[in-house]
N, C-alpha and C positions, 0 to 999 in steps of 0.2 A: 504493500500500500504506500509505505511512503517513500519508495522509488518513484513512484505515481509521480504523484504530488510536487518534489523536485525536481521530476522533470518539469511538472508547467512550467517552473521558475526560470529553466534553461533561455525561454522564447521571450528575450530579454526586451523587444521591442514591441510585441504587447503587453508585459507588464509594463515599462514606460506609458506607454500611451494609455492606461490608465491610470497611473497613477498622474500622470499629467491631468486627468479629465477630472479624476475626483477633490487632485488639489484646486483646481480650478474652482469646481463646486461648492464644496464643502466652507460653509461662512463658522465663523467664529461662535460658539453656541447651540450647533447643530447638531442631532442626535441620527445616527445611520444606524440602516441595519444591513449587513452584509449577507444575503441569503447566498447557501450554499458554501460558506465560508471557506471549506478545506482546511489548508495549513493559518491560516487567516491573515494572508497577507494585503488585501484591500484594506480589512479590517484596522490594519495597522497604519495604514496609509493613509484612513481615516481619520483617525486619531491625531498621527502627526499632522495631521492639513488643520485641527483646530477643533475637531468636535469634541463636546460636552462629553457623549456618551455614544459609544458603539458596541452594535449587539451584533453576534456572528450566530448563524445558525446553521450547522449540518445533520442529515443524518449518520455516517458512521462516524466511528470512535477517532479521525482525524481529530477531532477536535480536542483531544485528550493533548494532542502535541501543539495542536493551537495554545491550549490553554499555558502552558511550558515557555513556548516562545514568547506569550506575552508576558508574564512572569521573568524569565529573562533579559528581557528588552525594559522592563520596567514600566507597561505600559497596564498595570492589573490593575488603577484605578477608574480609566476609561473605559475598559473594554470587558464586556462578560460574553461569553460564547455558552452555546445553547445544545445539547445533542437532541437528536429527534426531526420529526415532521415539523413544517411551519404551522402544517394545520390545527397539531398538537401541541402545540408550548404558545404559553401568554406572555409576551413584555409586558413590563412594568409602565409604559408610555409609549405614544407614537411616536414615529418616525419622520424627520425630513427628508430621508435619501432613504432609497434601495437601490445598493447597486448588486448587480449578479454577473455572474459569469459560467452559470448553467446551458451552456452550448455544445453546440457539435455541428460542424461545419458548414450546414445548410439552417439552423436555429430550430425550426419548424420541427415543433416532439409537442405531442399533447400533455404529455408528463410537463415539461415545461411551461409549458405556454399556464396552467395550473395551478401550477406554485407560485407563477409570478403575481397571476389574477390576484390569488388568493391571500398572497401576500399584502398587494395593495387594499384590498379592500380593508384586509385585519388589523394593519401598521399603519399603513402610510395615513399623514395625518391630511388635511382637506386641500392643503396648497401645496404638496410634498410632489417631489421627482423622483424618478424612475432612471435608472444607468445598465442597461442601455436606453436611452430612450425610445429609439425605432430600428426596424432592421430594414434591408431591403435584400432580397433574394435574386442571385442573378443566373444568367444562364445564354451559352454559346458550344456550337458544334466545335469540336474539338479534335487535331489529327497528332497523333502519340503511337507507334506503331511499338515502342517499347512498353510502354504502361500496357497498350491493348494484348499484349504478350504474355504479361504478368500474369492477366486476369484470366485468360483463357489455356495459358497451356499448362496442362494440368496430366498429360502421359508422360507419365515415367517407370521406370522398372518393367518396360513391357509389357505394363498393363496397358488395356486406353478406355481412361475414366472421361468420355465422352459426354456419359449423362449427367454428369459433377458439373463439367463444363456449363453447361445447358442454366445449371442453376447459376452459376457465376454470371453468366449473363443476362437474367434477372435478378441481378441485386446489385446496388448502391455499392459505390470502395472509395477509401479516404484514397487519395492519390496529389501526387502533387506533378500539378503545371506551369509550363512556360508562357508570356503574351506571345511568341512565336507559332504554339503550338494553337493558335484558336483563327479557326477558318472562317469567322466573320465579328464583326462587333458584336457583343453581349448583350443582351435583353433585359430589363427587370419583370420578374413572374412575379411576383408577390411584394408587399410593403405589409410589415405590420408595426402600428403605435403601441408599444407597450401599457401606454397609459388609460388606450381602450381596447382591452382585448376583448372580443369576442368568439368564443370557443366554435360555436356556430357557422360562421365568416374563417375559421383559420383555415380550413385546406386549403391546399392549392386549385385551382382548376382553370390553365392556361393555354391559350393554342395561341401559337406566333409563328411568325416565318421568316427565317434570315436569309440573305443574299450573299453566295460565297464570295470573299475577295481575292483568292486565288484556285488557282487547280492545286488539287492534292487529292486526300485520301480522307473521308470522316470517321471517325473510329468508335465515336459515343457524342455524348455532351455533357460540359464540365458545368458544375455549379459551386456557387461561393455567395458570401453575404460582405453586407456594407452595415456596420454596427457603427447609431450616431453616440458617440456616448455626451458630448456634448455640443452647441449651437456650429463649433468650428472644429470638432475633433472626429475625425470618421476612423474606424477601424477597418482591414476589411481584408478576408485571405483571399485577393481573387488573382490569377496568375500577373498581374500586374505590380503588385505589390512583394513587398516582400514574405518569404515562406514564413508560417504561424505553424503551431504545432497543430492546427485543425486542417491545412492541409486546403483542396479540394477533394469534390467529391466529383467524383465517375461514373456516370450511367454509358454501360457498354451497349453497342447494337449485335444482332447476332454475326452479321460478316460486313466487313471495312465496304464503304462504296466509293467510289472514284469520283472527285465532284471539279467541275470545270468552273472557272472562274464566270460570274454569273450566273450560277444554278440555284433555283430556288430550294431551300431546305423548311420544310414543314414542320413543325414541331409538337405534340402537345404533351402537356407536363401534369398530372392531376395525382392528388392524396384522397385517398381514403381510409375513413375512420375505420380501423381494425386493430385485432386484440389489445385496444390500449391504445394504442399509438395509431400511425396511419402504414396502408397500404399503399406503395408507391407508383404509378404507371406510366411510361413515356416510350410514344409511338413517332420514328419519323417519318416523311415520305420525301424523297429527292425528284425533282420535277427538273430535267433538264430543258432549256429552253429550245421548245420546236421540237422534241422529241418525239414519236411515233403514240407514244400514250398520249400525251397531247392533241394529237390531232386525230385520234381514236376518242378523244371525251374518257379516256381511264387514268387515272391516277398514277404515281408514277411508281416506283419500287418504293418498299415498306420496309419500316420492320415496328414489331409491337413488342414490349416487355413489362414484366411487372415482379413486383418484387413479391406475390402472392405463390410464383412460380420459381420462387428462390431458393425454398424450404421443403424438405418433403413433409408429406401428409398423408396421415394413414385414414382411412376408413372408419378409424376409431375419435378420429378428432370431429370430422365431421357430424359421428351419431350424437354426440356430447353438445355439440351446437346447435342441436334440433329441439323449437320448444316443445317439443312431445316425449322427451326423453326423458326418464325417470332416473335420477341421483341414488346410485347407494353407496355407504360409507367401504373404500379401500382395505384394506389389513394396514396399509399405512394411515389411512382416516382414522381409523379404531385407534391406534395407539394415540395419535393427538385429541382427539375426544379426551382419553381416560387422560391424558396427563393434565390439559385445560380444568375437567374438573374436578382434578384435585387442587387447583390454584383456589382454595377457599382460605386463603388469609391463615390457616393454621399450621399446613405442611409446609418442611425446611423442602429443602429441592433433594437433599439425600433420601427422606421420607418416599416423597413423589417416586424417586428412580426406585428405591427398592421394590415398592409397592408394583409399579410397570413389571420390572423385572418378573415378581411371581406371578402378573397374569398375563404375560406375552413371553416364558422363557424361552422358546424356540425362535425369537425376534433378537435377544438379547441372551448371553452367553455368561453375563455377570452383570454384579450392580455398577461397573465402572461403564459399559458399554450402553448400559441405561441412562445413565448418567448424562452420557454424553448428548444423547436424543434428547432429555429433558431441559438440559441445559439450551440447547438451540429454539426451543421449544418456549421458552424463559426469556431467550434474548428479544426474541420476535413479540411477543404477547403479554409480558407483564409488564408492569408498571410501578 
């Protein structure tokens, strides 16, 4: 985990440019809350830019080294950090600033977009900000014969994991781009204002078409965001800038098409809401000018992907999804039931394990292995 974590710190040029944007922000008297805190370095840059009181919130035990760091730094009067959900822990007072940095290369996660909501409504006080403030999502045909290499060539050892392949080309890859490598000027598909989300309004759903500026080879289409974090400060991993550890992301087609300078390329880019999160889908179609499909009224060569066809899927997943399907509890259900309701405020967690142990021995081999399932069981669900 906290290799993780030092690494963000590596990508020295967006920490700078936020902490450029928060000292900017942040006025003398101001109380922030850093959601998603991590190791809690905004938190701290908080702090030093002048605020009253900063709160950091994560869910995992990072924050246990948050806590350390700030205590080290000498900053454990301003700053109390938080473990847990936002939705589940109450501040002591509202907030002027949330800033966050719960991304992933294209922003667009329902998980996200959630906690931010959720956050403003809970914290932030009636005239308060938001860091990021808005995002904007971009998106351009892309020619990379090495990257497209990466993703697809998947035989080795004599085997040929062809159908592997298949899924690789329904699915999304952090990848990193060059501005050389992008076959026409970029598009914006999406803007979202932080400060009015609408969970409703967040998918995507965009059809555009770009004009090649040179011949080459299309290979997928690259996307990247533009984060305001304030009025004059943009952030933004897009092959133009310099590399961020978010990287681009890569949407592959199934085979490279040769595209002549002036050819129309089609595009459409749409999410959909699935388990959680969204289901991703982007079809191109290349229309060369005066081509034979053209002048036949047919559209020109396609290809259609979706990150639904990325995963395999059993038979089993789909009966589960059906509302006519009747729930019964697992062998692994059962053992959580019984441990949940022994959480009645009386039993130690030794108590719990043992008691599991005698009535699931062929589960559990001794009370240490008991133990151990209770305790995870503990981490998750008590309080």
């Amino acid at each position: 985990m906290i290799k993780y974590y030092l690494g963000l710190l590596k990508d020295k040029q967006r920490i700078e440019i936020f902490r450029e944007a928060i000292s900017k922000s942040v006025s003398p008297g101001d109380v922030v809350l850093d959601l998603g805190t991590g190791l809690g370095t905004f938190a701290f840059f908080a702090a030093k830019a002048g605020a009253k009181k900063v709160y950091g919130i994560d869910k995992k035990d990072i924050v246990e080294v948050a806590n350390e760091l700030c205590r080290f730094n000498n900053l454990q009067e301003k700053i109390i950090f938080y473990k847990g959900y936002s939705s589940e822990i109450d501040l002591p007072e509202k907030v002027d600033l949330i800033v966050t940095e719960m991304l992933w290369s294209l922003f667009i996660s329902k998980t996200t977009m959630k906690s931010i909501k959720g956050a403003k409504e809970k914290f932030l006080k009636e005239n308060g900000r938001i860091m990021p403030e808005s995002v904007k999502v971009y998106l351009a045909p892309i020619s990379n014969q090495k990257v497209y290499n990466d993703v697809v060539s998947v035989n080795e050892y004599g085997i040929d994991f062809t159908p592997a392949s298949k899924m690789m080309l329904n699915n999304f890859h952090q990848k990193l781009f060059k501005k050389e490598d992008l076959l026409s000027p970029p598009k914006m598909v999406k803007e979202i204002n932080l400060m009015n989300i609408n969970l409703d309004e967040l998918p995507i759903d965009w059809h555009g078409s770009f004009r090649s500026s040179s011949s080459g080879v299309i290979d997928g289409l690259a996307g990247w965001m533009d984060l305001k974090l304030t009025d004059d400060i943009i952030l933004s991993n897009s092959p133009s800038s310099q590399p961020t550890v978010w990287e681009n992301i890569f949407f592959p087609i199934d085979k490279p098409l040769k595209v002549s300078e002036g050819d129309t390329i089609e595009v459409t880019l749409k999410t959909i809401p699935f388990e959680g999160d969204y289901e991703w889908n982007w079809d191109i179609i290349l229309n060369p000018p005066q081509s034979p499909f053209d002048k036949g009224g047919l559209r020109g060569i396609s290809s259609s992907h979706s990150t639904f066809k990325g995963f395999p899927v059993s038979k089993d997943f789909f009966r589960k999804k059906s509302l006519d399907y009747i729930p019964t509890l697992s062998s692994d259900g059962e053992i959580v039931k019984a441990i949940l309701e022994l959480f009645n405020g009386k039993e130690t967690a030794k108590d719990i394990a043992e008691e599991i142990q005698k009535r699931f021995p062929h589960q559990f081999k001794d009370i240490k292995d008991a133990l151990g399932r209770v305790e995870r069981v503990i981490e998750r669900y008590s309080r």
